[in-house]
C-alpha positions in Angstrom: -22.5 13.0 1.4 -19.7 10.3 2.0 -20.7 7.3 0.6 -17.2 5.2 0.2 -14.1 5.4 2.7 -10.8 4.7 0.6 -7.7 4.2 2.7 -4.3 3.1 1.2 -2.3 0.7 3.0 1.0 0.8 3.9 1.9 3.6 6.5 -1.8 4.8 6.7 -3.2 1.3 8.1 0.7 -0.3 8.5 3.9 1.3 9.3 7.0 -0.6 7.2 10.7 0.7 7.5 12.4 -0.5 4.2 15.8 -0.4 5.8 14.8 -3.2 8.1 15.2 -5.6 4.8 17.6 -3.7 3.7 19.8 -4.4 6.9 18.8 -8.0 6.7 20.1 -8.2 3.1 23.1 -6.3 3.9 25.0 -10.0 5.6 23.9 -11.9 2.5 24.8 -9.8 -0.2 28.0 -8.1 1.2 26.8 -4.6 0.3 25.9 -1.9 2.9 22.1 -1.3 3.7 22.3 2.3 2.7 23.8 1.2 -0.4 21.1 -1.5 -1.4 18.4 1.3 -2.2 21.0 3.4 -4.5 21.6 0.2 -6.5 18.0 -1.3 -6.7 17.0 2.8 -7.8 19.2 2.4 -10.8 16.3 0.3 -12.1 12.7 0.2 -13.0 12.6 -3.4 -11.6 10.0 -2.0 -8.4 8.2 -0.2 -10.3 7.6 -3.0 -13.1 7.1 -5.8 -9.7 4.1 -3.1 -8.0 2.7 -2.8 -11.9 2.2 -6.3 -12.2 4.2 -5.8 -15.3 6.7 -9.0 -13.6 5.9 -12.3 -11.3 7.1 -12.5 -8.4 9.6 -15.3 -9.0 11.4 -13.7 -11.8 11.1 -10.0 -9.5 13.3 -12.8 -6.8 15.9 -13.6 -9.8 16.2 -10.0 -10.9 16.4 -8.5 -7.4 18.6 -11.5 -6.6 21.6 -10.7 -9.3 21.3 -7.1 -8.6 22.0 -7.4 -5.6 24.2 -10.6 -5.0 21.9 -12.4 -3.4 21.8 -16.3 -3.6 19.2 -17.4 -1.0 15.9 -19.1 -1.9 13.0 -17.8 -3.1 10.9 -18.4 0.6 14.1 -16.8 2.1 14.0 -13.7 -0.1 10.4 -13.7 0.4 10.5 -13.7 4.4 13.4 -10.9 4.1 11.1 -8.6 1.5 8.4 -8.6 3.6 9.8 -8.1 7.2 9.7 -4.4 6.8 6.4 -4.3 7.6 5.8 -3.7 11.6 3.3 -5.6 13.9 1.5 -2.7 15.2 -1.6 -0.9 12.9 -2.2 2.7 12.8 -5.6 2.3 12.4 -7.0 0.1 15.1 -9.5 -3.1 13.2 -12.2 -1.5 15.8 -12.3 1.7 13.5 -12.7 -0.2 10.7 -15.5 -2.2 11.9 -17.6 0.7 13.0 -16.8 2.5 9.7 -18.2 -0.8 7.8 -21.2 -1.0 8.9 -21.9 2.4 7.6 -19.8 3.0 4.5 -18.5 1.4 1.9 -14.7 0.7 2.6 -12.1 0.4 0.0 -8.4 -0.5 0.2 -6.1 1.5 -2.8 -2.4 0.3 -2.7 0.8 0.6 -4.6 2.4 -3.3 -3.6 2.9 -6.5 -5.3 1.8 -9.8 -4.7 4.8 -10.6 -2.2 4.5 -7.9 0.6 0.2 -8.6 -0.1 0.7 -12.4 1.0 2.2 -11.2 3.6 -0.3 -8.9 4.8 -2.9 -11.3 4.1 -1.4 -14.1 6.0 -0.2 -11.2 9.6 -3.0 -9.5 10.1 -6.5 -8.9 10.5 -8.2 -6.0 9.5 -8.6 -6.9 5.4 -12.4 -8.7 6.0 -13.2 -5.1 6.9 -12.8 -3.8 3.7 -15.6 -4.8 1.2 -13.5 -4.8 -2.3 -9.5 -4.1 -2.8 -7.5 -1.8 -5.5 -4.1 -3.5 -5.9 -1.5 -1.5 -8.1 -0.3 -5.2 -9.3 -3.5 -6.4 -9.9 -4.6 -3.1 -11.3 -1.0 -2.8 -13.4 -1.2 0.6 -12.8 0.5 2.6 -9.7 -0.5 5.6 -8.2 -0.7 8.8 -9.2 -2.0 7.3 -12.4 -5.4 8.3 -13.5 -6.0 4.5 -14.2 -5.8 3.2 -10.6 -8.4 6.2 -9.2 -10.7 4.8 -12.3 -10.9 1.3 -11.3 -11.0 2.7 -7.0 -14.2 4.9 -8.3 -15.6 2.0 -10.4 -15.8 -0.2 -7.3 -16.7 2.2 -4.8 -20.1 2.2 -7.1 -20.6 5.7 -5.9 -19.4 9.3 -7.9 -16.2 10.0 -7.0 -17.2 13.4 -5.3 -18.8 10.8 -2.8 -15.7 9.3 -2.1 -13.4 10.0 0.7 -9.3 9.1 0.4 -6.1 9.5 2.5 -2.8 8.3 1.7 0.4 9.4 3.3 2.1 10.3 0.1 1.1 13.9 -1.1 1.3 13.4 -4.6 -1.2 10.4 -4.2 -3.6 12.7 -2.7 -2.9 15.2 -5.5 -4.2 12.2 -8.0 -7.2 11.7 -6.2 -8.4 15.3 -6.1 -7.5 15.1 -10.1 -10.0 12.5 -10.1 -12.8 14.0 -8.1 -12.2 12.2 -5.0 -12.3 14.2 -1.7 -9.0 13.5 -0.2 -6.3 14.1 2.5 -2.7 13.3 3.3 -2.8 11.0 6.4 -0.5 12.4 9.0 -2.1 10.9 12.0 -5.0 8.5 13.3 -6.2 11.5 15.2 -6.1 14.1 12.1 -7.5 11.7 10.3 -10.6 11.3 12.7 -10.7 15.1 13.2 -10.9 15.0 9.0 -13.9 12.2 8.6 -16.1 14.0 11.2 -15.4 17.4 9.3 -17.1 16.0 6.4 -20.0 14.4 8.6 -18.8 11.0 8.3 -19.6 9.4 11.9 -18.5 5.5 13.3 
């Protein structure tokens, strides 16, 4: 029996476009949106920001002289975190229902600049009872470390857990860890998976 409800974040309960900062960065830095991606990949500096392994302010002067930038940090900020788009894939009425009946946990790979963001747009986050943040974590999925901490707080064996993530290899992780899990393709699959395993809202 299901006992916790585990969703990740970002295109499960938000959709983001990365080339929308991209595209905004493009006028400042003088360097072509599909370009910006290639030259922040050359680095582990992402990676090190969503592992809490950097604060944000030095992630803004290392991103920053990669890239050519020289706005402000609340400028950089706003740009980072405009990739995110308005409109949930997962309505807050889901969430509710599910609340009241389950235990509901967020598991994310972000960093503290696109969370203030979500925290400060929109809504849904009172509906989850406790959050699994990679940079609070400081480790990232597929690590074995961030499904560790998600099954400590879920306060339930992992085999009465339920996860979906839109990444595959995320998925994969959680099914090394015990956790029943899917990859999220849709809000209607997704529903179609829940009642499959008896879960009901």
């Amino acid at each position: 029996m299901i006992r916790t409800i585990i969703f990740d974040l970002g295109k499960v309960i938000v959709p983001f476009d990365f080339m929308r900062g991209y595209k905004a960065m493009e006028g400042l830095c003088g360097m072509p949106a599909v370009e910006i991606p290639k030259r922040i990949g050359t680095t582990d500096l992402v990676t090190r920001f969503e592992s809490g392994l950097i604060p944000p302010e030095d992630f803004v002067v290392e991103l920053s002289g990669l890239l050519g930038l020289t706005i402000g940090y609340d400028h950089f900020c706003e740009i980072w975190s405009s990739i995110f788009l308005r409109e949930t894939l997962i309505p807050d009425a889901l969430l509710a229902r599910l609340r009241e009946r389950y235990r509901l946990l967020l598991l994310s790979n972000t960093n503290a600049i696109h969370f203030s963001m979500i925290q400060a747009n929109y809504s849904f986050l009172p509906y989850f009872h406790d959050l699994v943040l990679s940079h609070e974590v400081k480790a990232m999925k597929p690590s074995p470390i961030i499904y560790r901490e998600a099954i400590r707080k879920a306060g339930c064996p992992a085999s009465e857990c339920f996860f979906t993530d839109d990444v595959a290899a995320y998925v994969e992780g959680a099914k090394k860890a015990g956790i029943d899990a899917v990859q999220f393709l849709s809000l209607q699959q997704l529903e179609g998976e829940m009642r499959a395993r008896g879960i009901d809202w």
